[in-house]
MMTF fields as JSON, N, C-alpha, C and O atoms, coordinates in Angstrom:
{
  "mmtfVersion": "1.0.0",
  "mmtfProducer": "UNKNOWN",
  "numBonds": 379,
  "numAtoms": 380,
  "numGroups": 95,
  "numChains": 1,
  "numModels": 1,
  "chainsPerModel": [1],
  "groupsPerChain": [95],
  "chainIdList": ["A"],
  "bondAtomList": [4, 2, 8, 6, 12, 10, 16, 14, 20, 18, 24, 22, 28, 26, 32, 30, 36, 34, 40, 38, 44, 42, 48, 46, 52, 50, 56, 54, 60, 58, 64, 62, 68, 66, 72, 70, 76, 74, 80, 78, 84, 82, 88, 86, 92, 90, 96, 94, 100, 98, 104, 102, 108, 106, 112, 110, 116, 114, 120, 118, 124, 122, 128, 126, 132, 130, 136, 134, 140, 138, 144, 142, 148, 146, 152, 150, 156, 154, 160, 158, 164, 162, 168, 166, 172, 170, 176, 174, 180, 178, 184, 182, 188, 186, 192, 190, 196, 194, 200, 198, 204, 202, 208, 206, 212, 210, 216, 214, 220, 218, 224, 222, 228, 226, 232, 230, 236, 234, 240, 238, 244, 242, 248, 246, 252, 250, 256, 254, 260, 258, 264, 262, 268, 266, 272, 270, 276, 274, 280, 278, 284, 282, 288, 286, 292, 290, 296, 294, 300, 298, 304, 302, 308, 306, 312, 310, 316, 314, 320, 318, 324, 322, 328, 326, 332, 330, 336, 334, 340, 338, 344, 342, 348, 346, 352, 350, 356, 354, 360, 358, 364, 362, 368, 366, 372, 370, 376, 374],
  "bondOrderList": [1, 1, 1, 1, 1, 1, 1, 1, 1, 1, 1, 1, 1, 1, 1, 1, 1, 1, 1, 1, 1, 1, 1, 1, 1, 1, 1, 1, 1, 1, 1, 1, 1, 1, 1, 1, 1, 1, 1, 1, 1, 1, 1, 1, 1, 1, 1, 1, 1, 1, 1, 1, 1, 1, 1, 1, 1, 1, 1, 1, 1, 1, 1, 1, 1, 1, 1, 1, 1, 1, 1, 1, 1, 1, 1, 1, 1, 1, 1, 1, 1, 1, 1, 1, 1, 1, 1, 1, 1, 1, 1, 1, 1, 1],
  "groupList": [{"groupName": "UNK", "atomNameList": ["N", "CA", "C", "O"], "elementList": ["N", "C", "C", "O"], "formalChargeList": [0, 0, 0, 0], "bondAtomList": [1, 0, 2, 1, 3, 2], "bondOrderList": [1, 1, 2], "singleLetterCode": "X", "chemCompType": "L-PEPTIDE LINKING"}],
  "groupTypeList": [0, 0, 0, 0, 0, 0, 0, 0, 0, 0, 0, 0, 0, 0, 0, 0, 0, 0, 0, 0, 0, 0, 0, 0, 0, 0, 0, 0, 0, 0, 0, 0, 0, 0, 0, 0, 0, 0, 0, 0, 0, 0, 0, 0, 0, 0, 0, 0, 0, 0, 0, 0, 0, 0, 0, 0, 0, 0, 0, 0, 0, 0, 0, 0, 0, 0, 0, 0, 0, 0, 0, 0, 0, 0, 0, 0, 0, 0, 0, 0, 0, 0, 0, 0, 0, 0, 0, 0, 0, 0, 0, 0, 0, 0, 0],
  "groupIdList": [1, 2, 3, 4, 5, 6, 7, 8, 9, 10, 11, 12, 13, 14, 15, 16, 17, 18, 19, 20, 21, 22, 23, 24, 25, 26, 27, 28, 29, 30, 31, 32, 33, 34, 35, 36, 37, 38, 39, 40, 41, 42, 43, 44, 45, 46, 47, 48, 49, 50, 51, 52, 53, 54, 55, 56, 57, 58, 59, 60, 61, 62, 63, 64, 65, 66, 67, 68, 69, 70, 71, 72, 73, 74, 75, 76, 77, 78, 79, 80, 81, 82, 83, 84, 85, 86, 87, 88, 89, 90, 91, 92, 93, 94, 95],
  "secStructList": [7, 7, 6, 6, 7, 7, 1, 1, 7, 1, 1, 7, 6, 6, 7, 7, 1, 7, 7, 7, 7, 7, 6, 6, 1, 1, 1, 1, 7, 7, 6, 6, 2, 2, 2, 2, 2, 2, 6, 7, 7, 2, 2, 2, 2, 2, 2, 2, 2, 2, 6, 6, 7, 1, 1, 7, 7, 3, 3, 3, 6, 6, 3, 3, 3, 7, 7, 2, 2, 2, 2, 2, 2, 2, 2, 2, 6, 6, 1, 7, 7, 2, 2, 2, 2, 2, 2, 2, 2, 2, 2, 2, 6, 7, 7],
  "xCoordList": [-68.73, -68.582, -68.687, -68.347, -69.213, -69.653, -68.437, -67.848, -67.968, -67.458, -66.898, -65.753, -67.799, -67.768, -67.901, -68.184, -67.513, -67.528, -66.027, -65.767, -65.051, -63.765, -64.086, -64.903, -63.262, -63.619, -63.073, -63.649, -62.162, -61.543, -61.205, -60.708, -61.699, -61.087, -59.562, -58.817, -59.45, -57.91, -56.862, -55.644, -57.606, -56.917, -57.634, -58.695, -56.825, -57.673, -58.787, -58.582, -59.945, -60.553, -59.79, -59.022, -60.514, -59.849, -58.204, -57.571, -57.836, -56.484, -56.332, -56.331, -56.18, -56.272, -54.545, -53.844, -54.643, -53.175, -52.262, -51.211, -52.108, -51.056, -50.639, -49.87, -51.263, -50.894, -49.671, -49.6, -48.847, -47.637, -47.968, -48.73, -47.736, -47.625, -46.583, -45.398, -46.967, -45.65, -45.535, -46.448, -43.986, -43.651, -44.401, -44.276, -45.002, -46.168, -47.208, -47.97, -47.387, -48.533, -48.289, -49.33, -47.03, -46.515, -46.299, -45.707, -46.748, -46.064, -44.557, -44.016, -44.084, -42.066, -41.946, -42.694, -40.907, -40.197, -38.587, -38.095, -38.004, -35.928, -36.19, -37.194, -34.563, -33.436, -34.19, -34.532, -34.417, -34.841, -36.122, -36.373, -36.727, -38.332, -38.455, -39.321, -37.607, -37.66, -36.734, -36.495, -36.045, -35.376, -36.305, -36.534, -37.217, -38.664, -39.095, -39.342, -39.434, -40.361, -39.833, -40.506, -38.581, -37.884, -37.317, -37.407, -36.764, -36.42, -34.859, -34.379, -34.325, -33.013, -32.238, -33.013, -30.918, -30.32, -29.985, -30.017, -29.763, -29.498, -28.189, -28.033, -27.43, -26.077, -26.496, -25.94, -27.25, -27.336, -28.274, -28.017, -29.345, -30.137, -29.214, -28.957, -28.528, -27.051, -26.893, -27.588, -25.791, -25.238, -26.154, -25.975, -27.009, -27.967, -28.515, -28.59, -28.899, -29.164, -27.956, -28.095, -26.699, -25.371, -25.512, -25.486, -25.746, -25.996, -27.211, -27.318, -27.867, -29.181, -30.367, -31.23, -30.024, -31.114, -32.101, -32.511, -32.313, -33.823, -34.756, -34.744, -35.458, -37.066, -37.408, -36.969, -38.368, -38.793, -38.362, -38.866, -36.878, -36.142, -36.534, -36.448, -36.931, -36.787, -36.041, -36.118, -35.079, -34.397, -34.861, -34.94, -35.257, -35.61, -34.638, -34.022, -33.998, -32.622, -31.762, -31.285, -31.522, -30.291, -30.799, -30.103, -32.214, -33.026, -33.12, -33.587, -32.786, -33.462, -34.384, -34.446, -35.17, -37.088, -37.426, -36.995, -37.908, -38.466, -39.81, -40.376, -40.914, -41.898, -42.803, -42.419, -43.518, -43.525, -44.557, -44.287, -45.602, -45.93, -45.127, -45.239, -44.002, -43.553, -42.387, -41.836, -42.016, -41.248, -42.271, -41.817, -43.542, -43.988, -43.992, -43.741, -44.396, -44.501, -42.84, -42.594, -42.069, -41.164, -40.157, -39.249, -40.94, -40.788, -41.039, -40.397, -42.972, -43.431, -42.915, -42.624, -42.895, -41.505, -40.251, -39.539, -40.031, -38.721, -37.569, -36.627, -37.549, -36.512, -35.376, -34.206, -35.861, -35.204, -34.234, -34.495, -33.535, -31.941, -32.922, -34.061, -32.102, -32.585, -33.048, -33.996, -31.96, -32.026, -33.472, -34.32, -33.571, -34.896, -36.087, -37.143, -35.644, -37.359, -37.721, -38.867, -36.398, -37.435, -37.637, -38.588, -37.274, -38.175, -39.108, -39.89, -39.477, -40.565, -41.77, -42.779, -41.867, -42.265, -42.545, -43.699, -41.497, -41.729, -43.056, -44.098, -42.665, -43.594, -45.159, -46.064, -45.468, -46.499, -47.047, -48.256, -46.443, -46.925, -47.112, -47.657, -46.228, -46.037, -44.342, -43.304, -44.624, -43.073, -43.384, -42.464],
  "yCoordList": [-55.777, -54.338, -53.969, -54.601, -52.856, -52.575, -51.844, -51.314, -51.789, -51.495, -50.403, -50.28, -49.549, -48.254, -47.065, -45.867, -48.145, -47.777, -48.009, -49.197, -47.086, -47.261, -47.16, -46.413, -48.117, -48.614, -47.22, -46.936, -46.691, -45.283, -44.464, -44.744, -43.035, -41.561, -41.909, -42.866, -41.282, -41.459, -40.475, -40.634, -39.243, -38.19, -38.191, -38.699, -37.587, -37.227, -36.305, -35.734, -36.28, -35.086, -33.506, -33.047, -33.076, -31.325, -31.009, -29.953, -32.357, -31.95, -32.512, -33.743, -31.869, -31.464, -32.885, -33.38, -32.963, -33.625, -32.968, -33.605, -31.421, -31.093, -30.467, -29.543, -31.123, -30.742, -31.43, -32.646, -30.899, -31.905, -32.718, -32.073, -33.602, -34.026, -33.782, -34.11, -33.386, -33.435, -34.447, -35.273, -34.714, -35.732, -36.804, -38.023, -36.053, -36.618, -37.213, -37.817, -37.118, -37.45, -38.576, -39.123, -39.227, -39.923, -41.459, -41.573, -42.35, -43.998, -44.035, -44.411, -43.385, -43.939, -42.64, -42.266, -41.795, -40.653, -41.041, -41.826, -39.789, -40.05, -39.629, -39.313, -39.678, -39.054, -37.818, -37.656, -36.892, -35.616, -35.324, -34.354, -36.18, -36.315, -36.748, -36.319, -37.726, -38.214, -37.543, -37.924, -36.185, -35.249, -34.627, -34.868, -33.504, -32.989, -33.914, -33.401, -35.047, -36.041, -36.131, -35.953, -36.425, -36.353, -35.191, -35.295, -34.164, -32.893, -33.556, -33.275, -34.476, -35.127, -34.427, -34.209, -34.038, -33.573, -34.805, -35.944, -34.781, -35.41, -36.185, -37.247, -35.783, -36.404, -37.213, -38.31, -37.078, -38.031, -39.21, -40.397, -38.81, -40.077, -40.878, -41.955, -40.442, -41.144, -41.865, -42.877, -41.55, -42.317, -43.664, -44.865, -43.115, -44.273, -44.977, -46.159, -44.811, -45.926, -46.762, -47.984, -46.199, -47.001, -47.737, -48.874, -47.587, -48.412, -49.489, -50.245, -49.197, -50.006, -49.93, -50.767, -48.139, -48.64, -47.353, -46.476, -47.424, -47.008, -47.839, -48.239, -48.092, -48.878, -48.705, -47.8, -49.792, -49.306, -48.747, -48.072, -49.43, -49.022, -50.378, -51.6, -49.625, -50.389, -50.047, -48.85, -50.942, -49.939, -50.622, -51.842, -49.43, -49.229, -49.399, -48.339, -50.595, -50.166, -49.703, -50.243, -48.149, -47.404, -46.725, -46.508, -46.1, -45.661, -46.14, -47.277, -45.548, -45.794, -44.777, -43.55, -45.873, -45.211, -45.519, -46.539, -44.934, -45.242, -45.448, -44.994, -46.157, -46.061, -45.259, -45.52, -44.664, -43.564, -43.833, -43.408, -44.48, -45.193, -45.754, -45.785, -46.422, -47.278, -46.257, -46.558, -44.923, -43.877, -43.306, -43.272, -42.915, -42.622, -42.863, -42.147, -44.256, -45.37, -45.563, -45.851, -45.295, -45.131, -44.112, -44.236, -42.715, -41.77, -41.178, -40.441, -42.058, -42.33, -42.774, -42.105, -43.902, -45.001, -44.05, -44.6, -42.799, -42.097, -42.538, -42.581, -43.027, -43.007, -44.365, -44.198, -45.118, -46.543, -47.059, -47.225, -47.169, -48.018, -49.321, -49.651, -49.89, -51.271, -52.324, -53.055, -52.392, -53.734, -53.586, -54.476, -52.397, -51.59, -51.939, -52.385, -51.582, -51.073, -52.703, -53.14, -53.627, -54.724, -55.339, -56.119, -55.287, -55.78, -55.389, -55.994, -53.964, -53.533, -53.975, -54.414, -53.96, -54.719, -56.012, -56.177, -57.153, -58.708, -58.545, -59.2, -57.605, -57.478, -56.953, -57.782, -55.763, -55.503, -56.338, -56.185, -57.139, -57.802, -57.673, -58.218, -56.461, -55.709, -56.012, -56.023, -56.23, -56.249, -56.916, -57.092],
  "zCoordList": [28.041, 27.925, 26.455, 25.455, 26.586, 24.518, 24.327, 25.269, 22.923, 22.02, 22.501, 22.935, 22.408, 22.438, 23.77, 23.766, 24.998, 26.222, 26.961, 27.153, 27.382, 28.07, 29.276, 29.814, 29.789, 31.456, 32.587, 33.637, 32.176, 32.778, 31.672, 30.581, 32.347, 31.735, 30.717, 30.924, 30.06, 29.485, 30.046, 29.955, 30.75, 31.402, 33.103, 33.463, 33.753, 35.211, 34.425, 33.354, 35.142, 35.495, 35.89, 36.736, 34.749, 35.359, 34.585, 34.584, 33.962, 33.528, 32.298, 32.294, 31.082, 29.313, 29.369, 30.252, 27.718, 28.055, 27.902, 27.968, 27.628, 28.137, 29.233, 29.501, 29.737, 31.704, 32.18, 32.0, 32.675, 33.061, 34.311, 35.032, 34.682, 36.085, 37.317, 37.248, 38.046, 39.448, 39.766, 39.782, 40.216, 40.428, 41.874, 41.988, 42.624, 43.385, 42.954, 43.709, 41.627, 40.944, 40.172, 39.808, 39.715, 38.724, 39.47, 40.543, 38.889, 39.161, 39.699, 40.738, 38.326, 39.058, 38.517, 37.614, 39.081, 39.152, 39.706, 40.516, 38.568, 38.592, 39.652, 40.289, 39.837, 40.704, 41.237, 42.408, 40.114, 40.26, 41.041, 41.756, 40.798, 41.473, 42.534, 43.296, 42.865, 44.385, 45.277, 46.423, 44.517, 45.511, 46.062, 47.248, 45.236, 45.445, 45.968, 47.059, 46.072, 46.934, 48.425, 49.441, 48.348, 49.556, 50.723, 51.946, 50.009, 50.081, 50.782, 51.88, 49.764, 50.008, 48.736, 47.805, 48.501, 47.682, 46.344, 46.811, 45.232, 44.341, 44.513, 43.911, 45.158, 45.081, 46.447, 46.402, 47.609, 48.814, 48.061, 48.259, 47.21, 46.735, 46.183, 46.72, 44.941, 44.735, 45.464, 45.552, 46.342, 47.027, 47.762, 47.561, 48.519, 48.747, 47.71, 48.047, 46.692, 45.542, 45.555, 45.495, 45.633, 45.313, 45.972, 45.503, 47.435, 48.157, 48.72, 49.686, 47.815, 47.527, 48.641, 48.904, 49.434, 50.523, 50.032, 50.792, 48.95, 48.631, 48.145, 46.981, 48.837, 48.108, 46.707, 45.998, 46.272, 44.832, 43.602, 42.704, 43.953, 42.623, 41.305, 41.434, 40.188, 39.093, 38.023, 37.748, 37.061, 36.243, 35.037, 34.893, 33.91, 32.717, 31.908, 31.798, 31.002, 30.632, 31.506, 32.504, 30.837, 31.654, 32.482, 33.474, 32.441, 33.226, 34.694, 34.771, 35.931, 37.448, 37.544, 37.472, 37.758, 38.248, 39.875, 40.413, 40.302, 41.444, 41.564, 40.569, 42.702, 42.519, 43.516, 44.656, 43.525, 44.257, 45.531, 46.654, 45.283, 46.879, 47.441, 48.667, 46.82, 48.094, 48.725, 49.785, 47.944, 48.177, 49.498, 50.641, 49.219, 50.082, 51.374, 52.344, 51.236, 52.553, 53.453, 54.624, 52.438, 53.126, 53.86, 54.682, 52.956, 53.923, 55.127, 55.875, 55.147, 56.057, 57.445, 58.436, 57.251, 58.09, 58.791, 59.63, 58.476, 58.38, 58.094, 58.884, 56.531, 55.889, 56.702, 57.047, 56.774, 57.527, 56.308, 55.117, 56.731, 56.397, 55.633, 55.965, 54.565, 53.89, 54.603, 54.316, 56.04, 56.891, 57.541, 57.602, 57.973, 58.696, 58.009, 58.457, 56.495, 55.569, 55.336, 55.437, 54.967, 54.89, 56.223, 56.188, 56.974, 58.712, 58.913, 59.648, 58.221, 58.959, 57.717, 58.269, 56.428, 55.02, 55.684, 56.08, 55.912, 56.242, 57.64, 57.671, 58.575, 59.638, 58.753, 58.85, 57.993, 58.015, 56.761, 56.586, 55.909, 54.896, 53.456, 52.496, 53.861, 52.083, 51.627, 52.289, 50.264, 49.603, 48.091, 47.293]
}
């Protein structure tokens, strides 16, 4: 590859860099983003993180990130309990 050729855009198409992203649009999104993602309240994501049955949690430092396909996929699913999301993960071959 030459020099002077980048393999991908540095921005989407159609969007300058100061375009913000929605949280639909982003890799890992907080607390806050996967409420909007979910249309679950901030204090219920809470609690379920406490309890470790949200998918795709990674933590940044102090930072909890989520990742947002597998947020997807698991909203998809309708929101299955931990014991659930990985049975149904070990069954379809993702994890």
């Amino acid at each position: 590859m030459a020099a002077d050729t980048v393999p991908f855009p540095a921005t989407p198409p159609g969007q300058g860099e100061d375009t913000v992203l929605s949280p639909a649009d982003r890799f890992l999104v907080d607390v806050a983003g996967l409420a909007h993602l979910t249309s679950l309240s901030v204090r219920t994501l809470r609690r379920m993180d406490a309890a470790r049955d949200i998918p795709g949690r990674v933590a940044v430092g102090r930072r909890v990130l989520f990742q947002t396909e597998t947020i997807r996929e698991w909203v998809r699913a309708g929101l299955p309990s931990r014991q659930e999301w990985e049975t149904l993960a070990r069954r379809t071959g993702k994890r």
